[in-house]
C-alpha positions in Angstrom: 0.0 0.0 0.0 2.7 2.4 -1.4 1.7 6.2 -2.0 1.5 6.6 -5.7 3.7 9.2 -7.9 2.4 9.9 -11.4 4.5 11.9 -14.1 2.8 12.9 -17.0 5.7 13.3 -19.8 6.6 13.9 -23.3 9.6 12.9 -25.5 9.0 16.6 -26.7 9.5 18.0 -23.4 12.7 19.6 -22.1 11.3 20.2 -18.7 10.7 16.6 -18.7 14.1 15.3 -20.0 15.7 17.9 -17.0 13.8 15.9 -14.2 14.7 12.6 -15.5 18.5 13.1 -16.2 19.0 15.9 -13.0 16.2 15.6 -10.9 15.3 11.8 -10.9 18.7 10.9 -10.9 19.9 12.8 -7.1 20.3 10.4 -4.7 18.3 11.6 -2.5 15.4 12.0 -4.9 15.7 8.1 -5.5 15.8 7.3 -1.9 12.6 9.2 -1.4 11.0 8.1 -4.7 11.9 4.6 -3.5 9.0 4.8 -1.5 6.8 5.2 -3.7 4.6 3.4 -6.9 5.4 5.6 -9.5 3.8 5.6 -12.9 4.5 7.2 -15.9 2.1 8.8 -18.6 3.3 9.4 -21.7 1.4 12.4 -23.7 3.8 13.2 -26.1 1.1 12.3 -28.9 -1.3 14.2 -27.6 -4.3 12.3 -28.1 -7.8 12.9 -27.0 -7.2 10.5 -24.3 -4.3 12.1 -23.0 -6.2 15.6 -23.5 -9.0 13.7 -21.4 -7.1 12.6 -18.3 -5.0 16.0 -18.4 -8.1 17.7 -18.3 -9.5 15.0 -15.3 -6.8 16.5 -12.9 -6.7 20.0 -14.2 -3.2 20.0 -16.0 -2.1 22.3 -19.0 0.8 19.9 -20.0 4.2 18.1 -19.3 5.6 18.3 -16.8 3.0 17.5 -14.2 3.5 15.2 -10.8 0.4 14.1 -8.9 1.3 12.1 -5.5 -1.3 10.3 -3.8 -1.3 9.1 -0.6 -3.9 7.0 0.9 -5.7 7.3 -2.5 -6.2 10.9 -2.2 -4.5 14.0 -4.2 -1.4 14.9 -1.6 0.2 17.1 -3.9 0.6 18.6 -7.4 3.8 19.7 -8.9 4.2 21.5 -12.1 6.9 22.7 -14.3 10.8 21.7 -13.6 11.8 21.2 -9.7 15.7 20.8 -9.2 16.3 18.1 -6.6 16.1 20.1 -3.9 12.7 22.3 -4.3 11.3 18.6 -5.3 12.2 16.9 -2.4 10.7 19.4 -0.1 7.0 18.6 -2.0 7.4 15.7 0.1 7.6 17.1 3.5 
């Protein structure tokens, strides 16, 4: 019964390849993220789907991080966080 961390992504995104390759990668970013189910949506085509389930939880676009914790919305980043604004989201 992990929390849950979904990132809604593009290959078209710059923001998005910055949290994977600086971000993502911190140490300490993995340690905390290793605590967590985390899912990955990939929008980058833009379909109506994807324009549906961005529009379900209110987002513009990539980059967007929902965390959930005990099924509910916890906490919504948007845009490019280096490692250390994104880890305190999680305080």
């Amino acid at each position: 019964q992990k929390p849950v961390m979904i990132d809604f992504w593009a290959v078209w995104c710059v923001s998005c390849k910055e949290l994977d390759n600086i971000t993502f990668e911190d140490e300490a970013v993995k340690r905390e993220l290793a605590k967590y189910t985390l899912v990955k949506v990939d929008v980058t085509k833009n379909t109506e789907d994807d324009k549906a389930l961005m529009k379900k939880f209110n987002l513009s676009g990539p980059p967007a991080i929902l965390i959930f914790k005990d099924g509910k919305l916890f906490k919504k980043v948007i845009g490019y966080k280096n490692p250390e604004s994104f880890l305190k989201v999680f305080e």
